[in-house]
C-alpha positions in Angstrom: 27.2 8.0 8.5 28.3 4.4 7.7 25.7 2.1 7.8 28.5 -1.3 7.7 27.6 -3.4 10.2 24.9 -0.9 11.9 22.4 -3.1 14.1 18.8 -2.5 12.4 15.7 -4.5 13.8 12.6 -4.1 11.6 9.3 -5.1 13.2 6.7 -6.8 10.0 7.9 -8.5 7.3 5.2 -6.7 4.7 6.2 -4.5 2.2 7.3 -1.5 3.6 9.6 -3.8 5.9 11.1 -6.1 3.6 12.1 -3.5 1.0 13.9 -1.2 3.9 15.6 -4.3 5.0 17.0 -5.1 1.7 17.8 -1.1 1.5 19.7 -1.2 4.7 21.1 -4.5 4.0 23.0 -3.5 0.7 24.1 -0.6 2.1 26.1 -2.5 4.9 23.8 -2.9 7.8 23.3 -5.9 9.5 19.5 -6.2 9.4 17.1 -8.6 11.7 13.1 -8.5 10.4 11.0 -9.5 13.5 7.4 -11.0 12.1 5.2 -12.4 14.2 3.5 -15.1 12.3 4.9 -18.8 12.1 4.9 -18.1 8.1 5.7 -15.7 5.4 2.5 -16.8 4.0 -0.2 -16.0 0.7 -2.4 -13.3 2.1 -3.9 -10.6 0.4 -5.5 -10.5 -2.8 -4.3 -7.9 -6.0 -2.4 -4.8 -5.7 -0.5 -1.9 -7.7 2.4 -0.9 -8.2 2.5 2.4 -9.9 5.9 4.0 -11.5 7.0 5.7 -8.6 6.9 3.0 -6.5 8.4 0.5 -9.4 11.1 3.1 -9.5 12.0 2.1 -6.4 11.9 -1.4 -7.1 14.1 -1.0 -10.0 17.1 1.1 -8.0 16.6 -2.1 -5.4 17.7 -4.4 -8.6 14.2 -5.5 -9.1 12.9 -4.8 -11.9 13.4 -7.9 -13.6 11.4 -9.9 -10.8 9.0 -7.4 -11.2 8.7 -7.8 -14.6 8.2 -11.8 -13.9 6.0 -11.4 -11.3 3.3 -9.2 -12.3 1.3 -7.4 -15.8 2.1 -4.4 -16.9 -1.4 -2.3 -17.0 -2.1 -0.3 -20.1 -5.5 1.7 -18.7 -7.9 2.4 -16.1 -11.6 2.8 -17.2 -14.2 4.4 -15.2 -17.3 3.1 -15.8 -20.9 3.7 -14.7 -21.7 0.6 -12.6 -25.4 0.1 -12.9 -25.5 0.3 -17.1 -22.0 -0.9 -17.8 -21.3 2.0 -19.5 -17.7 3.6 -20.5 -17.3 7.2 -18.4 -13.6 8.2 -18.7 -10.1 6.1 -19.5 -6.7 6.5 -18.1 -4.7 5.6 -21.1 -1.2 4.4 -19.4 0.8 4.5 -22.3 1.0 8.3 -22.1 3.0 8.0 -19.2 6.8 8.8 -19.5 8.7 6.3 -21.6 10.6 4.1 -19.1 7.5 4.3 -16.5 5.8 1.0 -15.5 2.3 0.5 -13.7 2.1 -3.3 -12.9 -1.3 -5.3 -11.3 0.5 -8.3 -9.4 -0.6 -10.4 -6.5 0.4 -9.5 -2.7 1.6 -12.4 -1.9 3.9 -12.6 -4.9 5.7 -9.3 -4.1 6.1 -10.3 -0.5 7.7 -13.3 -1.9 9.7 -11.4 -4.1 10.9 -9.1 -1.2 11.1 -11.4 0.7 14.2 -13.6 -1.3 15.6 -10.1 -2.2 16.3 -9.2 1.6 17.6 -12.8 2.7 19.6 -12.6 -0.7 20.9 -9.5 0.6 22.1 -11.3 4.3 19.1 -9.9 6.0 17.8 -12.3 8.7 14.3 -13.3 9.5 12.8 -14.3 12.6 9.2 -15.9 12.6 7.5 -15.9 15.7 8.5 -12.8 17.0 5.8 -11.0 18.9 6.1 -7.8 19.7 5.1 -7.2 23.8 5.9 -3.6 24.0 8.5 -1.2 22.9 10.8 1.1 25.4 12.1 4.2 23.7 12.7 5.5 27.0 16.7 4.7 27.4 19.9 5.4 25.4 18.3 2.6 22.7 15.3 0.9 21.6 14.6 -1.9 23.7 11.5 -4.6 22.6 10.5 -7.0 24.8 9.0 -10.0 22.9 5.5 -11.5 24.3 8.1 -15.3 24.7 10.1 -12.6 27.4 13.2 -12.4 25.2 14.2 -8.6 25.6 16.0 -7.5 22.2 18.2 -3.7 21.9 19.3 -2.7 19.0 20.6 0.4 17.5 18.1 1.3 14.8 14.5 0.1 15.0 12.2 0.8 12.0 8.6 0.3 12.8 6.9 -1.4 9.7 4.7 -2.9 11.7 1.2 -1.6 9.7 -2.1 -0.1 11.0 -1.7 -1.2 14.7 1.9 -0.6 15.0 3.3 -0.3 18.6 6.5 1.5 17.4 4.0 3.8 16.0 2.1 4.3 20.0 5.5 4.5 21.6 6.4 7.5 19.8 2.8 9.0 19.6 1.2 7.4 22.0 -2.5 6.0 21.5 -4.6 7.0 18.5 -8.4 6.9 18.1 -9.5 6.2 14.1 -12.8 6.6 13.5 -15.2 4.2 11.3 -15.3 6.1 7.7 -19.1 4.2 7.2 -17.6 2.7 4.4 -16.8 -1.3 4.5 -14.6 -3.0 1.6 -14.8 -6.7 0.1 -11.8 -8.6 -1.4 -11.9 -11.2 -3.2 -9.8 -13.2 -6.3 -11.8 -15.1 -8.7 -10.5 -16.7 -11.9 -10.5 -14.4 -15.0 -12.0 -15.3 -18.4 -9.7 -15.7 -21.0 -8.1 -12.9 -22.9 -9.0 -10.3 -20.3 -7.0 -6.8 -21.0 -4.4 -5.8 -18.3 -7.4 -2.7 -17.1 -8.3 -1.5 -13.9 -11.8 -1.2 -13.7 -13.7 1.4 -11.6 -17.0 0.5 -11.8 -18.9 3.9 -10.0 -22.3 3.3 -8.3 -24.3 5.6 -5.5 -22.6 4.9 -2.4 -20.5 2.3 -3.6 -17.8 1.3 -5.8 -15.9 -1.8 -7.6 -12.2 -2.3 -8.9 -11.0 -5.0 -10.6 -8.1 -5.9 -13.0 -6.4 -9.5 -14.0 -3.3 -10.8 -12.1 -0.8 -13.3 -12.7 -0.7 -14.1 -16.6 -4.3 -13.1 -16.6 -5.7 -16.3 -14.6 -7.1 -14.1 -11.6 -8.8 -11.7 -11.5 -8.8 -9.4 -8.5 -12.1 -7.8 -7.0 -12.1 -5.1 -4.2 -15.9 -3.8 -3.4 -17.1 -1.0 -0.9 -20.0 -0.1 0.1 -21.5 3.0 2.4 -22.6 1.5 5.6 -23.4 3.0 9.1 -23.5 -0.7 10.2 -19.5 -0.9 11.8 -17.0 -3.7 10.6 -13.8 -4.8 12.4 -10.7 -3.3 11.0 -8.9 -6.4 10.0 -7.6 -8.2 7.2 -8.6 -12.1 8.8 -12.5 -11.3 9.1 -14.8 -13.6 6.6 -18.2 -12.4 5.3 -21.3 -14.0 3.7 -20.7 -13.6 -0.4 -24.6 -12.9 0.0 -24.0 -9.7 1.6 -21.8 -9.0 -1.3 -23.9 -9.4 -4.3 -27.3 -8.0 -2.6 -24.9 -4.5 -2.1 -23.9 -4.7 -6.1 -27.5 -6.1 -6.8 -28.2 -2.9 -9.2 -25.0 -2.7 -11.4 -24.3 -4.0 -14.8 -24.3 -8.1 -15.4 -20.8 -8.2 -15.9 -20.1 -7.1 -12.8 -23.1 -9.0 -11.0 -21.2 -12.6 -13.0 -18.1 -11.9 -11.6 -19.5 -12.0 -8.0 -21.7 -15.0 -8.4 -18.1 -16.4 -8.7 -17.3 -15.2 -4.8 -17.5 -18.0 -2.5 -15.4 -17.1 0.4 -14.7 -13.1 0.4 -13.1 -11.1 3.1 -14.7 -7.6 4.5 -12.5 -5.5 6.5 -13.7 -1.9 7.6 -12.5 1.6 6.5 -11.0 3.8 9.0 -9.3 6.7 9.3 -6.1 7.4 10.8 -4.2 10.7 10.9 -0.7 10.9 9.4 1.3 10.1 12.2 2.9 13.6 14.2 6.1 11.9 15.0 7.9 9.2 12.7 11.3 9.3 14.2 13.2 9.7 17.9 17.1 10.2 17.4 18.3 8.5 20.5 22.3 8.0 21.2 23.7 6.8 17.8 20.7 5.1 16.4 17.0 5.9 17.5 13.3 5.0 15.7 11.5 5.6 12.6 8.0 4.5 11.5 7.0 3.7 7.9 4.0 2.3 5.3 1.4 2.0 7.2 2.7 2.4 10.5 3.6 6.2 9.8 0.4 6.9 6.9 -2.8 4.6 7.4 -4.6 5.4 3.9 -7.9 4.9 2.6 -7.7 2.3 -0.8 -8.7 4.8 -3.7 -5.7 5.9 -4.8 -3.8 2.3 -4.9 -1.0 3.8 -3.3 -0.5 1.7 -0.2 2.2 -0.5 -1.0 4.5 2.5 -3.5 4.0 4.8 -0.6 5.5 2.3 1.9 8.4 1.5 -1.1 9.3 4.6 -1.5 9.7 5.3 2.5 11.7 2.4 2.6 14.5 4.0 0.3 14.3 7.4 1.4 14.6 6.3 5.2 18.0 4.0 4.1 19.5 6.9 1.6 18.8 9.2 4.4 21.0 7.0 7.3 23.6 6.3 4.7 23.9 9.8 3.7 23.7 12.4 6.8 26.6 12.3 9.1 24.9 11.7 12.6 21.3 9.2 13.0 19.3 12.7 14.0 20.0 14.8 10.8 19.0 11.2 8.7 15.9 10.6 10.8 14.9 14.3 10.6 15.6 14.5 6.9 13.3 11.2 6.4 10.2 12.8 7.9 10.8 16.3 6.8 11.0 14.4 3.0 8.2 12.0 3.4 5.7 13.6 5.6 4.2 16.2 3.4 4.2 14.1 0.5 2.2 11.4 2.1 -0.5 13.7 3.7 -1.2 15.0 0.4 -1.4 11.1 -1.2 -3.8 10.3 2.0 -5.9 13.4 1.2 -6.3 12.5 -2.4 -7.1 8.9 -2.0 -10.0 10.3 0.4 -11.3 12.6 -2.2 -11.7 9.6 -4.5 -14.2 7.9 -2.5 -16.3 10.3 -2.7 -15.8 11.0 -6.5 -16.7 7.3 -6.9 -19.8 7.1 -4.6 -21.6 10.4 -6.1 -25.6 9.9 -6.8 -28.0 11.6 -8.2 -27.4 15.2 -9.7 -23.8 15.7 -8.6 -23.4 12.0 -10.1 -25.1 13.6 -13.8 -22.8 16.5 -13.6 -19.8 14.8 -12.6 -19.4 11.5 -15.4 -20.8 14.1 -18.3 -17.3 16.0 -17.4 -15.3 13.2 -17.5 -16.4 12.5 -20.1 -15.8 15.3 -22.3 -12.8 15.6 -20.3 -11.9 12.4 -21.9 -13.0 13.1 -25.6 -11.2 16.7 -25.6 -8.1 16.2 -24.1 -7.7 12.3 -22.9 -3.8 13.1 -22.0 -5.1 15.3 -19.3 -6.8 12.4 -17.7 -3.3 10.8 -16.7 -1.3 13.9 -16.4 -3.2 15.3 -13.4 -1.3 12.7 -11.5 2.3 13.6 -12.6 2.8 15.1 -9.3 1.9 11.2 -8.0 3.2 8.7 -11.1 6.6 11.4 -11.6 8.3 11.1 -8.4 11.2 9.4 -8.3 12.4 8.7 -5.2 15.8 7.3 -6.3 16.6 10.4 -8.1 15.3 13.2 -5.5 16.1 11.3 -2.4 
């Protein structure tokens, strides 16, 4: 189907949204982003971009912003939190030649997004609450909370964790509190820090960090095991107290870098199902959810932000490419469902590789470790199936 002048209304302007946008946009749509803050503003702290989700960023004509806007990682090194010591390293320069894992700050790939979509004649419209969504009629219909009712052909739900196109097509979901609560935090780095993520592994709780921006930040994101609940929100404030008496027992390195906290954020970890339905044909147009609005996932796999790229470009090859909006919308989930409840699955599975004590904990590093000393290539090929998919190519 031709997408040329095609009326698409995305709901968020965060990742997932902005690169679908610019998607749509260059393929002839004329695209409207609905955000509801007054401000595209700095929020967030670090985040990565891994090669499949840089591929995606490349086919979107990218790559050299990018390149400008982030550092290029060369490892991830497990280590054991409370002695400081190495356990296993993810050497990145064995991935495929051409493949890029890049450490870069939220807010500068929003930004970058961000220009790319206006650039590409997509317009965005601050302000813009969403009041509720009716998918009942020939097209989707959203009433803003000012009373302007908006229809529009196409409406892509990147709307995140709470997302009401998300409860109009499924209808109300329940998550449940994981018992695990996560800290954020940017500090600035010492000078001549390597472009690592660090894992640092502790019993029932966890640390990453890695340098952003030249090398001038560096990003922290803590979690601990908790029965004690925490809102699920990205705007909640905590004491940095709490903080260090949770990390209290690891290595000084990592206790210095959080007598540097003054000010972090604690949001709680929940879990959400993979959504059961992501699109609804409906006349010649219809609804789709993606990033975080279709696939909630848990933060250990650092796959948030790829998974929501690579959604955005499967979703706009699928409209441009299938002759009627239900064949594209069904191709988009049957494509991007069972890829992302296998991510979500795995990025579960890492917290509780991280947060192992006692006996299990013994067993588990001495393995990596001579996982690591007999075949270190293995370390970063067992997530091929992740780092290899190109969405660009296959979609």
């Amino acid at each position: 189907m031709s997408l040329i002048g095609q009326s698409v209304t995305v709901v968020g302007a965060g990742v997932a949204g902005l690169a679908a946008a610019r998607a749509l946009a260059l393929r002839g749509a004329s695209v409207t982003v609905l955000e509801q803050a007054d401000a595209i503003r700095e929020v967030g702290a670090g985040l990565q971009i891994s090669p499949n989700g840089a591929a995606v960023l490349r086919a979107l004509g990218l790559q050299d912003q990018l390149e400008a806007a982030s550092m290029r990682a060369a490892a991830v090194q497990l280590v054991d939190g409370p002695t400081g010591d190495p356990v296993a390293r993810l050497d990145l320069a064995r991935l495929r030649p051409g493949q890029g894992y890049h450490f870069l700050h939220r807010a500068d790939l929003i930004d970058l997004l961000l220009h790319a979509a206006t650039d590409a004649g997509v317009t965005v419209r601050l302000l813009s609450r969403i009041g509720s969504v009716d998918l009942a009629g020939a097209r989707p219909v959203i009433d803003l909370d000012t009373g302007e009712e908006l229809e529009t052909a196409l409406l892509i739900g990147a709307d995140g964790l709470h997302s009401q196109v998300r409860t109009a097509l499924n209808g109300p979901e329940q998550p449940f509190f994981t018992g695990q609560v996560a800290w954020r935090a940017v500090i600035p780095c010492e000078p001549g820090a390597p472009p690592v993520a660090e894992v640092h592994m502790g019993p029932r709780r966890h640390l990453v960090t890695y340098p952003l921006r030249g090398g001038t930040l560096r990003n922290i994101v803590a979690v601990e095991e908790r029965a004690r609940w925490a809102e699920e929100s990205w705007t909640l404030r905590d004491d940095p107290l709490d903080l260090r008496l949770a990390f209290e027992g690891f290595a000084p390195r990592v206790r210095d870098w959080l007598d540097q906290v003054q000010d972090p954020w604690l949001w709680g970890l929940f879990r959400h199902t993979v959504a059961a339905t992501w699109v609804r044909p409906m006349g010649q147009g219809g609804a789709a959810i993606l990033g975080d609005a279709a696939h909630p996932t848990l933060p250990f796999l650092a796959q948030g932000a790829s998974m929501g790229l690579e959604d955005a470009w499967v979703l706009a090859d699928a409209l441009a490419t299938h002759a009627s909006p239900a064949a594209a919308l069904a191709a988009y989930q049957a494509k991007r469902k069972p890829r992302t409840t296998r991510i979500v699955a795995a990025a579960t599975a890492n917290a509780r590789a991280y947060h192992l004590s006692g006996l299990p904990r013994m067993i588990g590093h001495t393995g990596l470790r001579f996982l690591g000393k007999v075949s270190p290539g293995a370390m970063v090929s067992r997530f091929d199936w992740l780092y290899d998919h190109d969405v660009t190519q296959t979609a």
